[in-house]
KOLZA-902163 format. One record per residue: residue in one letter; x, y, z negated of N, C-alpha, C, O in turn. Coordinates in steps of 0.1 Angstrom, whole numbers, plus 5000, padded with zeros to 4 digits. Each point is the difference from the previous one (the first is absolute). Example, Ala and Ser with C-alpha at 12.3 -4.5 7.8 and 13.67 -1.06 7.14 Angstrom:
// residues 2
a513249434922499150125000500950125000501050004993;s498650115014500950115000499250114992500550114999;
END
This chain:
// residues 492
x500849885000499250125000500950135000499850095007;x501149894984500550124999501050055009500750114998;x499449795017500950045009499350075012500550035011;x498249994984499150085009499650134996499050065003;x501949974989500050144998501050085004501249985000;x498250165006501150055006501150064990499750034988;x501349995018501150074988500050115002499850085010;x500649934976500250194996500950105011499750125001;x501149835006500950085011499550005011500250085008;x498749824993499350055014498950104999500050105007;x498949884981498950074995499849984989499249914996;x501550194996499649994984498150014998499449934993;x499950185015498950004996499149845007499049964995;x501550005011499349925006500549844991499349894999;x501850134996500349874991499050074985499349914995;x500650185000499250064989498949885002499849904994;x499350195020498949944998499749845004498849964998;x501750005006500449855004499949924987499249914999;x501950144989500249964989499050004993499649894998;x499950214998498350044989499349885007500049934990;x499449985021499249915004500649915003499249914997;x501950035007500549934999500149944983499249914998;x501450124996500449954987498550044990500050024988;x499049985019498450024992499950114990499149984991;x501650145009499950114995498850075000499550044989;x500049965021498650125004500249955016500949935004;x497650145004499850025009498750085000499050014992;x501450055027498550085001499049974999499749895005;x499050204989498749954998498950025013500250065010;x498949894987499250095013499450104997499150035008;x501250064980499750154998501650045008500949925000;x499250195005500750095008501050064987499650054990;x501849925013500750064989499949944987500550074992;x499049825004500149934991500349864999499749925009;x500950044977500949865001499649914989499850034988;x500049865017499849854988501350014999500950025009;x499149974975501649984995499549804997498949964996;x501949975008499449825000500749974986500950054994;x498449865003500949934986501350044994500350074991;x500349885017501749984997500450195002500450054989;x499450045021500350134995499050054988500250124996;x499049834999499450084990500449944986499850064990;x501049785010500550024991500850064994499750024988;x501750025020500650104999500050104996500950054993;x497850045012499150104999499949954983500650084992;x498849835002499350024989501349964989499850024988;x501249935015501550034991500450145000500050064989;x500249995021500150175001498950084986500150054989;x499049915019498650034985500550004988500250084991;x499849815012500149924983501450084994499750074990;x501349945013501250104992499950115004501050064996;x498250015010500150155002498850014985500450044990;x498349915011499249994990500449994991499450094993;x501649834997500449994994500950094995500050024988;x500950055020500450114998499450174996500550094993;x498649905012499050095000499350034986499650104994;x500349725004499250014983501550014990500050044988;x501349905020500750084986500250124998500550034989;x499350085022500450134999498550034994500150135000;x498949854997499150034991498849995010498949964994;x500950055019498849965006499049965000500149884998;x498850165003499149875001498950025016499950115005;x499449765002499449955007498850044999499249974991;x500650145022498149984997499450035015500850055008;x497949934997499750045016499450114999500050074990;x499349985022499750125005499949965010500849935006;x497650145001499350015012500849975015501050055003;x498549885002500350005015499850135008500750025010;x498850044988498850095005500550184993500150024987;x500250085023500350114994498850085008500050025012;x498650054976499750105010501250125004501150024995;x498250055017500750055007500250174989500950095000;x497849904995500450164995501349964987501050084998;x498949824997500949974990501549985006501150034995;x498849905018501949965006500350185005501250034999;x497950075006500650085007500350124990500650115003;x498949854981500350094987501550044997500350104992;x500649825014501350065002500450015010500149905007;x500250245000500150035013501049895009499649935009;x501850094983500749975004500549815004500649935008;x498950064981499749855006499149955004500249885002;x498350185003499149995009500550015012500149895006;x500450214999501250045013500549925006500149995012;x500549924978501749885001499149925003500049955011;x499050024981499449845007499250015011499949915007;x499350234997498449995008500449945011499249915003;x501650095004500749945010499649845005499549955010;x500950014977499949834998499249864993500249884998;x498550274999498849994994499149915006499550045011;x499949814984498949955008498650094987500250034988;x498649975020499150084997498449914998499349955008;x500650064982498349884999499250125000500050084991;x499149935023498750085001498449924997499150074996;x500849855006499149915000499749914987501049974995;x497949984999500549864990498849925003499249984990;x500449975024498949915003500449975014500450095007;x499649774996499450005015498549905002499449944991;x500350065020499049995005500149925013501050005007;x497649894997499949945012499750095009499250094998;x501749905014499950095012498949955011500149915009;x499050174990498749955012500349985010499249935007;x502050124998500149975014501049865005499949945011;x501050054980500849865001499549924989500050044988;x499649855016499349874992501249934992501049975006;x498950014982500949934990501250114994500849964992;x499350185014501450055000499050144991498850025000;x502750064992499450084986500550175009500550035011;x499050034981500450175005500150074982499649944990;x501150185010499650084991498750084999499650065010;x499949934978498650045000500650154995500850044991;x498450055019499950125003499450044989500550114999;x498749874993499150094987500849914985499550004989;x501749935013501250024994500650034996500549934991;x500050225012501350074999500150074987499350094996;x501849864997500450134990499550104999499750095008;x500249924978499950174998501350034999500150105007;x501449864989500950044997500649845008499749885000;x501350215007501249895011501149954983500450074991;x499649765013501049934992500850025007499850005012;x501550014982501649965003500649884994500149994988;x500549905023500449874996501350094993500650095006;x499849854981501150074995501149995008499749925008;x501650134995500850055007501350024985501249985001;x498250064991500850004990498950064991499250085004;x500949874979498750014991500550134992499550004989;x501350125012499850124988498750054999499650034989;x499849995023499250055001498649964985499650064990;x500049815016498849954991501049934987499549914994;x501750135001500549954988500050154989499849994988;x500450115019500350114995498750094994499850084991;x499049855022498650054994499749894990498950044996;x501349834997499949944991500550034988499550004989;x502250065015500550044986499550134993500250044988;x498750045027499850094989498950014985499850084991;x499949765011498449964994501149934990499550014988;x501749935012500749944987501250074993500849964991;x499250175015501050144994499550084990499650115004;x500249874984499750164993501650064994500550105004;x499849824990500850054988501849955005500449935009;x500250134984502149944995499549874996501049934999;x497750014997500149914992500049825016500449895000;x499050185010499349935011501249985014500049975012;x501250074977501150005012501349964991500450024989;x500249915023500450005013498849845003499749904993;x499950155021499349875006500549945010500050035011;x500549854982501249935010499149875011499949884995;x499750135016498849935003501049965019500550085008;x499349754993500449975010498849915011499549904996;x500450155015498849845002501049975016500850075006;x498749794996500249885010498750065009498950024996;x501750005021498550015007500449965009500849905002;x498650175005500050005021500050145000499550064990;x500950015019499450145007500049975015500349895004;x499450215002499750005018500850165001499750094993;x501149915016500250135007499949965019500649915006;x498850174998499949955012501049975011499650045011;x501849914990500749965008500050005012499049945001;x501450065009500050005017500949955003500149985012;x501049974980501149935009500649914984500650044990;x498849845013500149914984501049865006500149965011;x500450004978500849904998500149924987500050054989;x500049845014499249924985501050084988500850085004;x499049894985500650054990500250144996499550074991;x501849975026499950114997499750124999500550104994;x498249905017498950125003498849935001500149895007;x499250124989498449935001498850114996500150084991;x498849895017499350104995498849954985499050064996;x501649824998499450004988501449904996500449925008;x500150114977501049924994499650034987499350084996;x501649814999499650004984501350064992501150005005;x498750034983500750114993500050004985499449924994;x501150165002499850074985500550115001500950045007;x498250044982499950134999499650064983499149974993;x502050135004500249994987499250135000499950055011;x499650024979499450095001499850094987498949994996;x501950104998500150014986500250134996500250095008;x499649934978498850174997501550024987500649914994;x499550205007501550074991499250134993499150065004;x501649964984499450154993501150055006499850115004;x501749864998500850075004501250035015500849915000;x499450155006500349995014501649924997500549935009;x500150104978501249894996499649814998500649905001;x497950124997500049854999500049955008500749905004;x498250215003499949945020501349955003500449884999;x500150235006501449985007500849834995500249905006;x499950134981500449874995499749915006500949915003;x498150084998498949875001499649945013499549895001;x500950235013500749985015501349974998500249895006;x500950154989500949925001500349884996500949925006;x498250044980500449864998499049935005499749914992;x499350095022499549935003501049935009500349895002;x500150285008501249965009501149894994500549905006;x499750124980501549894997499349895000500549915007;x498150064985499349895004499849895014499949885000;x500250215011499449975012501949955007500349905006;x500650204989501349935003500549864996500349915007;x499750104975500349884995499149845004500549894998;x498150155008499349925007500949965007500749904997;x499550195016500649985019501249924992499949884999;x501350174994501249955004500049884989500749915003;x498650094987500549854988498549895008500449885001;x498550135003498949915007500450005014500649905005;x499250225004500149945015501550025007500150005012;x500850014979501749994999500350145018500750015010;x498150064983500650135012500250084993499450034990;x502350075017500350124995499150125004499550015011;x500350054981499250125004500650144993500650024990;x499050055017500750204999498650064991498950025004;x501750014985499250124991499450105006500649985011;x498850124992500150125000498750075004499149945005;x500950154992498550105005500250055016500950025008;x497749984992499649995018500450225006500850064992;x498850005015499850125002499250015001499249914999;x500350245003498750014995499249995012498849984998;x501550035017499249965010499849804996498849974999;x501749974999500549864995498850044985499149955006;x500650064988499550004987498649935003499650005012;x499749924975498549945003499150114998500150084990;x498849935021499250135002499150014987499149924997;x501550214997499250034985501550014989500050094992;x500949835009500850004992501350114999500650045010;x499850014979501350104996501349945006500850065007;x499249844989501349875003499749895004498949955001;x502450015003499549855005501249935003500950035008;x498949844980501549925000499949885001499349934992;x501450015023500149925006501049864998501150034993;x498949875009500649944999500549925014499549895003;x501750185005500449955012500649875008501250025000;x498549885006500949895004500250015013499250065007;x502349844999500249995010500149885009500949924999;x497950085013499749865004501849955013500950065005;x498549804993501349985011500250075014501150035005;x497550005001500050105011500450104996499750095007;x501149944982500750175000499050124996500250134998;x498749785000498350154999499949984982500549914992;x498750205005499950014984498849965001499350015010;x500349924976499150014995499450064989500649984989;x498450105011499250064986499549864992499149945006;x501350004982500049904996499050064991499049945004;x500650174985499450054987500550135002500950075004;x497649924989500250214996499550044986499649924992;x500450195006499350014984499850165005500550045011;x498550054980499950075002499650094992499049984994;x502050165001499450124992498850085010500150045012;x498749974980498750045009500150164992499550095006;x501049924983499850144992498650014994499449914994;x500150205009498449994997499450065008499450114996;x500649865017499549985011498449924998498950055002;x501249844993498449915004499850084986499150095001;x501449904988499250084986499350125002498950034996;x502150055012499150125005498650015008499050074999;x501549815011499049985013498449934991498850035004;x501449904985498949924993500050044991499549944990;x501150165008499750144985499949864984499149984992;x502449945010500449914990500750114992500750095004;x498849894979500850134996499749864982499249914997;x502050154995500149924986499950164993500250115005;x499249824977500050164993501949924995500549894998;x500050265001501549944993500249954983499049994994;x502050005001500050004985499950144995499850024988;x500250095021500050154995498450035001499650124997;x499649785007498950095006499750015015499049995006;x501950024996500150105018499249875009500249884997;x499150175014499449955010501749985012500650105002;x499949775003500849985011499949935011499449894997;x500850135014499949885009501149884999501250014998;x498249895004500749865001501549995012499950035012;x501049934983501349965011499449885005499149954995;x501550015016499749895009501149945002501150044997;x498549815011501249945007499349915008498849994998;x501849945012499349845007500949985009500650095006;x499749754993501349915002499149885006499049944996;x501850035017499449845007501049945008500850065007;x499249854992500449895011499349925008498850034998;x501449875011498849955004501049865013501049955004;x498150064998500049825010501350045007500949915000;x499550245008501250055006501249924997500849965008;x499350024975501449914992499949905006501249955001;x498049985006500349855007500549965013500449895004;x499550285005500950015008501250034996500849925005;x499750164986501150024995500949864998501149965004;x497849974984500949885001500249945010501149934999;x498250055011500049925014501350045005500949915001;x499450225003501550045007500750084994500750085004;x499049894983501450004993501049865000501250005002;x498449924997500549845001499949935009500649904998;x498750105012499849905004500649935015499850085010;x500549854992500749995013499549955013498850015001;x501949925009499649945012499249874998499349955009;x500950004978499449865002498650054991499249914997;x500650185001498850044989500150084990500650115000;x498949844992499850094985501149984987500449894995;x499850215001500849964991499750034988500250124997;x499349824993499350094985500749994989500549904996;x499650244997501149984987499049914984499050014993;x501849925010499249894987499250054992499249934996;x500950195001499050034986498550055006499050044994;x501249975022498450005001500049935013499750075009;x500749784993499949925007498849894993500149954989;x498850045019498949944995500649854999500049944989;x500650005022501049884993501450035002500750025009;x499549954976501450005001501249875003501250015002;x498149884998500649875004499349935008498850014997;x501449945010499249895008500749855003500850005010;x499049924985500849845005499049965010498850035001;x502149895010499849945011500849904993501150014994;x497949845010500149924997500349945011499450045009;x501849844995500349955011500049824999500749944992;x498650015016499649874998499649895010499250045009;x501349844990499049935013499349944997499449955010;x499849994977498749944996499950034987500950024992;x497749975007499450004987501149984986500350094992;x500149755008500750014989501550164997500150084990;x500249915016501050134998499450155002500850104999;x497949935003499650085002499250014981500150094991;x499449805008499849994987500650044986499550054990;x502249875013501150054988500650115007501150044995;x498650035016500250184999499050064992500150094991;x499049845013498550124992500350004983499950104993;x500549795004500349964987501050104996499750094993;x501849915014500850084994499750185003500350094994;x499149905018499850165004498850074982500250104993;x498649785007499550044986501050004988500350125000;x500049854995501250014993500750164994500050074990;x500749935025500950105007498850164993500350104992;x498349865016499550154998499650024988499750104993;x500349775006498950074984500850064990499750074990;x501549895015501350074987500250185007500250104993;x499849905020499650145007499250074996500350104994;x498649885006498750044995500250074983500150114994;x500049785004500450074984501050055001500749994989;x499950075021500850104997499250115007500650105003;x498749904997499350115010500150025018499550095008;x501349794994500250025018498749915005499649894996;x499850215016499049945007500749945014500850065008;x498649784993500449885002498649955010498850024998;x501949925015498949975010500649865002501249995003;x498049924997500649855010499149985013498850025000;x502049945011499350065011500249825004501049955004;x497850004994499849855004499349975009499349905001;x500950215008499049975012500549925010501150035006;x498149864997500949845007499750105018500949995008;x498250084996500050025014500950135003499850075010;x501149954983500850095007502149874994500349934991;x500350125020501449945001500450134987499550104996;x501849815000500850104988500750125008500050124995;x500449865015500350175008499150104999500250114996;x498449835011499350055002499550074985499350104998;x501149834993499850084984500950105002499750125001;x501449844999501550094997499450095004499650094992;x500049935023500450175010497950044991500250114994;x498949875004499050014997500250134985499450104998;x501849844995500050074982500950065007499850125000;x501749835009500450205003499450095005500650114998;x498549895009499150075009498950054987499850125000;x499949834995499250074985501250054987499650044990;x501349945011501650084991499949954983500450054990;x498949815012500149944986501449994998500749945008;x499850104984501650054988500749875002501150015006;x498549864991500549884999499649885005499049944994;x501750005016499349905003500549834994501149995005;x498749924989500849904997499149895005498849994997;x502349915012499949895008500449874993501249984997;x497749925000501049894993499249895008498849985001;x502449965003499349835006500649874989500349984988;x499449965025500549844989501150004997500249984988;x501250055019501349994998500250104990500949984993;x498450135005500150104987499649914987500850004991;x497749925008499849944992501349894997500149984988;x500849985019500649894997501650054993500849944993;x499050225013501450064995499550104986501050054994;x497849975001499850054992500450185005500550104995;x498749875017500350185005499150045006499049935002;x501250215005498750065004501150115008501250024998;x497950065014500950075006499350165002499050035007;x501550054986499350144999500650135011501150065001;x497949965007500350115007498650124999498849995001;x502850164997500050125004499350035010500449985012;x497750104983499550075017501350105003500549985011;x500050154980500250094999501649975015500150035012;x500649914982501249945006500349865007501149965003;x498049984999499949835005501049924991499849885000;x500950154995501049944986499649854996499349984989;x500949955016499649864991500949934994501049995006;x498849944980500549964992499749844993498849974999;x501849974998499449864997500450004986501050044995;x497949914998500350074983499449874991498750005002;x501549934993499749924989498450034995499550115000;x500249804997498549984999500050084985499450114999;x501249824991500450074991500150154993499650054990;x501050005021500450145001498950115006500150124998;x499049835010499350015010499050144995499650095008;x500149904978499150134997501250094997500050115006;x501049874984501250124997500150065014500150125001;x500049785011500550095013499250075006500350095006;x498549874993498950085005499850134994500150115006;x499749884982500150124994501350115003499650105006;x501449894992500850065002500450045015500850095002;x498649805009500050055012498950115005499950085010;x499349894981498550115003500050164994499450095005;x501749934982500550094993501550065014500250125003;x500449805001501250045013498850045009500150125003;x498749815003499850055006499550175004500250085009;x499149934977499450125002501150124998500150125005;x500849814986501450155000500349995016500250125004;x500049805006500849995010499550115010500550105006;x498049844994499350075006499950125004499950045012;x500150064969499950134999501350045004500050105007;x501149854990501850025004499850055017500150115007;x499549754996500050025017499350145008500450065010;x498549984982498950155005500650094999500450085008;x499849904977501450124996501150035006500450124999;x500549765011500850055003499550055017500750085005;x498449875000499450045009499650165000500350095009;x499249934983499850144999501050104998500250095008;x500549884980500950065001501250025012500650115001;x499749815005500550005015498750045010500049925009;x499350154992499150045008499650134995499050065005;x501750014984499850124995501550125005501249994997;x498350085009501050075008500050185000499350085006;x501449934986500450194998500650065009501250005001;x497950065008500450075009499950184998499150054993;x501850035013500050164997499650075014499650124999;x500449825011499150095013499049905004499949894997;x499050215016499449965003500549875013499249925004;x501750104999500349905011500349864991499549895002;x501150134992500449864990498349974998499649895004;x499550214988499049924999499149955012499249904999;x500850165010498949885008500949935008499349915005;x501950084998500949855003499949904988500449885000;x498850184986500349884992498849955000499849885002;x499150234996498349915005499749915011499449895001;x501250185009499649985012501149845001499349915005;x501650054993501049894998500249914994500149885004;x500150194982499849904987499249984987500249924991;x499050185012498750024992500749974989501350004998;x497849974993499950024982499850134997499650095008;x500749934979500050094996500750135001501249975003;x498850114996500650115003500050114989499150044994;x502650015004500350094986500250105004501050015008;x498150124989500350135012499650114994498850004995;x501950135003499750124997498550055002499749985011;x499850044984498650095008499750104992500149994988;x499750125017499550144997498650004990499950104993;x499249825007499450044990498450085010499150064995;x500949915017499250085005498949895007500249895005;x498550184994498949885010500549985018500149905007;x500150214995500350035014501349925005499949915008;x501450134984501249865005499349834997500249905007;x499150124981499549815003499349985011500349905007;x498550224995499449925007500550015020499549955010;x501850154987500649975016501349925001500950025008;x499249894981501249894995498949865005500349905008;x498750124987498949925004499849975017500349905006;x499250255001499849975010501150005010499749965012;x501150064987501549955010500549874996500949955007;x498749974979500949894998499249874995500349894998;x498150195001498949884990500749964989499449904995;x501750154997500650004988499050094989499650115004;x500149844987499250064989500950034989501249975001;x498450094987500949974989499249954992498950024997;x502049864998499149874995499950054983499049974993;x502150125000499950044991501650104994501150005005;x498450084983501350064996500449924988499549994989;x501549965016500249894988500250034986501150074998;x497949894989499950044986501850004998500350104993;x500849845011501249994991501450105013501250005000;x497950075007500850075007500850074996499650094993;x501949915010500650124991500150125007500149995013;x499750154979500450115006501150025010501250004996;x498650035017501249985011499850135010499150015008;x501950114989499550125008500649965015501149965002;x497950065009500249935014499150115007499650104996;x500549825018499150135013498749885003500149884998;x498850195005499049915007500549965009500650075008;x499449764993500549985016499050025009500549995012;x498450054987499650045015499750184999499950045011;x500050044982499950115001501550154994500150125001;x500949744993501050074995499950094987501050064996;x497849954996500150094992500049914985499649895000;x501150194986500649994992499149884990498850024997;x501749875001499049884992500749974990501250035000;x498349914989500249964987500249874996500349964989;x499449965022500249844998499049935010499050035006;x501749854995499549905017499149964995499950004988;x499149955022498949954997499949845014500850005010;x498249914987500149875008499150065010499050064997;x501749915019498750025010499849825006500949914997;x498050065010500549865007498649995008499250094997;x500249815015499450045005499249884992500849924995;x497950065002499449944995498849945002499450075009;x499749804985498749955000499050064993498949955000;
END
C-alpha cells in the first residue's frame, strides 16, 4: 500500500492528501468542504483531547457548552470581530421545511418559516459566551471565570483540505472573565506555554513562541500569541493561539463586576483554541514516503505483533506467548494490538502499520518461539532488532521513550537548519522563493511594508518572537531603523 503513495519530492501536497485516506485518517463528506475524520484518525484526535483536557483542568479550567446558534444582533455586538468572521458566516434563515407541490416525494423551505432574527452557525462562540457571562458577573467575588468547551464551529471555506482548512472542524476554545488586564495578559500567555508544552513534549514538534501583528491579530483581540511550526515543505504552520481580548466583548455586552472598593468595572477577557488543524501538523511533521509516522504518546497503537506461522499449532503458541508479552505492556500503560488476521500475508501487515506509523512493530514466528526471541522494529527509522523474549517489555519501553525524543530531535534540527537570517531584500526572496522555511528579518514595524513583503513574496510574518533579543538593524525591505527580527515564512 504504502508504495502507492506519491513522494514528498514529487508533490508534497498531493502525498498530504494521499496519506490522510490512505492510512484512514478522514475523508471527504458529501457536504461540500467537509470531512469524516474514520476511526483510527479520530483516535488520535481523542489522545490529543484527552491531555490537552487534562491540562486545561490543571491550570484551573473547567468544561462546559454553549449554543450552536449565535443570533445575529448578539455576534455583530462586537464590531470588530463581527467584521473578521462575516465573510465565512453560514446563516440559518428558515427553521421548517415543507412538501413541495410541485415535485412529488421531494421537500422545499417553507416560505411562512422564516426567522424573525437570522441564526449564525458559530464561527467562533465570544459572541453568545460573553452575553452569558453577563447574567453570571456581578461582583470581585464571581471572577476569574475560567471556562473551556469541546465543539464544532463552521467558517465558510472555499478552498478546503482535510484537517487543515475545512469549512466545519472540531476544536477548543477557552474563554475566560479577569477583574484585571494583568490577569488577562497572564492568562494568554500561559495558555500559549500550555499549547507549546503540548506540541513539543505530546506531538514531539518544535514550535516558535511569539505574538502575531496586528493586521495577523484574531478579529476583536489586543494581542495575539501564537504558537509557530515548521512543516517539511518549508511552509509554517499556526499550530495555537491564545488571545488578550481587553474589554472589548465586556464593553460590547456591558459585562461590568462591583470591585472590592465599590466601583462598577468592566470584565478583562481572553479566548485560546486549538483544533483538528494539530493533526495535520502531526501528519507532516513526521511522516514519511512509506506513511505515517506517530510520536508514541499519542499513537492510538503503540505496538503491534504480527504473528508469523504455517498452521494452527504454531499460530497457537504465538497467540500464547504474544498474550503473555502484552498483558505485561498493558500494565504498563502501552496500547498493544495483535493483528491475527489469517486473510492478509505478514508483509502485507508490515507495509499496512507503516502506512498507519504505529511506533513499534514486533514479529515473532516459530523459530523465535524456539530461540526464546522476538524481533522488534522501528516505524520512525526501520531499525530492527532481535531481542530476547525476556527483555521484550524493558525494550519496548525504552524504545517508545527513544522514540519520541528522536522524533522531536529530528523536527528540531529540521527547523532549525531551515531557519535563515537574512539582512536585504534579495537574500530574502532567493530564500523563500528557494529554500523556504523560516525567515529571520528586520522589519520596520509598519502595515504597509508587511503587507508589500506579502504581495511580492506571499511571505507573511508568522510571528515576533516572545524571546527575541533587542538587535538595532534596517527593514529589509524598506531600509528603515528596527529593533529586532521577527519570523516571515510562506504559510497554510
Amino acid at each position: 500500500m504504502s508504495k502507492k503513495l506519491t513522494k514528498r519530492t514529487e508533490d508534497y501536497s498531493k502525498w498530504y492528501n494521499e496519506l490522510v485516506v490512505k492510512a484512514d485518517l478522514a475523508e471527504n463528506s458529501a457536504v461540500r468542504g467537509c470531512m469524516v475524520i474514520k476511526p483510527y484518525g479520530y483516535a488520535i484526535w481523542e489522545k490529543m483531547q484527552a491531555q490537552l483536557d487534562k491540562m486545561f483542568k490543571e491550570t484551573g479550567h473547567e468544561n462546559a457548552y454553549f449554543p450552536l446558534f449565535v443570533p445575529k444582533s448578539l455576534f455583530e455586538a462586537e464590531e470588530k470581530n463581527a467584521e473578521g468572521f462575516a465573510k465565512e458566516c453560514a446563516v440559518v434563515t428558515h427553521y421548517r421545511l415543507k412538501t413541495n407541490p410541485d415535485k412529488e416525494g421531494k421537500l422545499m423551505v417553507d416560505p411562512n418559516a422564516k426567522l424573525e432574527e437570522e441564526l449564525i452557525v458559530r464561527p467562533t462562540s465570544e459572541a453568545i459566551i460573553w452575553n452569558t457571562y453577563k447574567n453570571w458577573i456581578q461582583s470581585y467575588r464571581d471572577l476569574p471565570i475560567l471556562i473551556n468547551q469541546w465543539a464544532n464551529v463552521v467558517r465558510w471555506e472555499m478552498r478546503t483540505r482535510l484537517f487543515l482548512r475545512t469549512a466545519e472542524f472540531l476544536w477548543q476554545e477557552g474563554h475566560t472573565a479577569h477583574a484585571t488586564k494583568a490577569e488577562a495578559v497572564t492568562e494568554s500567555l500561559q495558555m500559549q506555554r500550555v499549547y507549546a508544552e503540548f506540541a513539543e513534549d505530546f506531538m514531539a514538534m518544535p514550535v516558535v513562541k511569539g505574538a502575531k501583528t496586528e493586521s495577523e491579530r484574531f478579529a476583536g483581540a489586543l494581542d495575539t500569541y501564537t504558537i509557530e511550526a515548521l512543516m517539511q515543505d518549508g511552509k509554517a504552520l499556526q499550530a495555537g493561539t491564545s488571545h488578550f481580548l481587553g474589554q472589548n466583548f465586556a464593553e460590547a455586552f456591558d459585562v461590568k463586576y462591583v470591585t472590592r472598593e465599590g466601583k462598577q468595572e468592566l470584565v478583562w477577557a481572553t479566548s485560546w483554541g486549538v483544533s483538528t488543524r494539530l493533526m495535520g501538523g502531526l501528519i507532516m511533521t513526521h511522516s514519511d514516503d512509506a506513511g505515517l509516522v506517530l510520536p508514541p504518546k499519542l499513537a492510538p497503537i503503540q505496538v503491534v505483533f504480527v504473528p508469523i506461522y504455517k498452521n494452527e499449532e504454531q499460530f497457537d503458541a504465538i497467540a500464547e506467548k504474544v498474550a503473555e508479552i502484552s498483558t505485561q505492556l498493558k500494565d504498563k500503560g502501552v496500547s498493544v494490538k495483535f493483528d491475527k488476521r489469517d486473510t492478509l500475508r505478514p508483509g502485507a501487515k508490515f507495509a499496512e502499520w507503516e502506512l498507519k506509523g504505529v511506533p513499534l512493530r514486533i514479529a515473532m514466528g516459530a523459530r523465535d518461539l524456539e530461540n526464546g526471541t522476538l524481533e522488534i522494529a522501528r516505524r520512525d527509522t526501520f531499525e530492527k532488532q532481535s531481542v530476547a523474549q525476556e527483555n521484550a517489555v524493558e525494550t519496548v519501553l525504552s524504545l517508545l521513550e527513544q522514540i519520541q525524543e528522536d522524533l522531536f530531535a529530528k523536527a528540531k534540527s529540521y527547523r532549525d537548519q531551515n531557519t535563515t537570517v537574512v539582512d536585504t531584500f534579495d537574500e530574502f526572496k532567493d530564500t523563500i522563493k528557494n529554500k523556504g522555511g523560516f525567515v529571520s528579518a528586520h522589519w520596520d514595524g509598519t502595515a504597509e511594508t508587511e503587507n508589500k513583503i506579502k504581495e511580492l513574496t506571499k511571505a507573511t510574518i508568522r510571528c515576533i518572537p516572545l524571546d527575541a533579543l533587542e538587535e538595532e538593524g534596517k527593514c529589509v525591505y524598506s531600509g528603515q531603523k528596527s529593533t529586532q527580527r521577527v519570523l516571515f515564512a510562506k504559510a497554510y
